[in-house]
C-alpha positions in Angstrom: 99.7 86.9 30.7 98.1 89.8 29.0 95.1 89.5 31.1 96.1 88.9 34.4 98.3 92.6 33.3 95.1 94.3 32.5 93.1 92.7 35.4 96.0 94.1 37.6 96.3 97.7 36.4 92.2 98.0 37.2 93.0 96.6 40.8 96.6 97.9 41.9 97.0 101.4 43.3 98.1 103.8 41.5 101.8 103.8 42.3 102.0 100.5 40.6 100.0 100.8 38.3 103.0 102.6 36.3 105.4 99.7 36.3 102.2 97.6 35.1 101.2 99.6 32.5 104.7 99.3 31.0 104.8 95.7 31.1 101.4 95.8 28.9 103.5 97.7 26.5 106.0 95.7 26.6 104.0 92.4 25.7 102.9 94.0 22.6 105.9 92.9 20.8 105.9 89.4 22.0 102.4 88.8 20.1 104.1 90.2 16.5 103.8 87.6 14.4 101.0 86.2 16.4 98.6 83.3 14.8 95.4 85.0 14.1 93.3 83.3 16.7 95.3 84.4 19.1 95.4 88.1 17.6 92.1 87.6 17.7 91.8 86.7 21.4 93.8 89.6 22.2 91.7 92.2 20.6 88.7 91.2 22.7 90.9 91.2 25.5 91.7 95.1 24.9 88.1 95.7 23.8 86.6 94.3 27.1 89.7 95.7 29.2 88.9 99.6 27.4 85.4 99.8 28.3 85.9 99.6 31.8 84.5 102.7 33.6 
């Protein structure tokens, strides 16, 4: 889920790129608590996701 959110707020236009980005947010509190692996996932996820140019 988290990465089909980030691949969508590099490809959908602007105006929806809003109601994406607080979805993102949103998801951050459904991986509290999260196994470490799959912290661990998630961090390269955000890693690749902020380099984009």
């Amino acid at each position: 889920m988290a990465a089909r959110l980030f691949h969508a707020l590099k490809d959908e236009s602007q105006s929806l790129r809003f109601v994406v980005q607080e979805a993102t947010i949103s998801l951050a509190s459904a991986y509290k608590g999260a196994p470490l692996a799959v912290l661990q996932d998630l961090e390269i996820l955000l890693l690749k996701n902020s380099q984009v140019v």
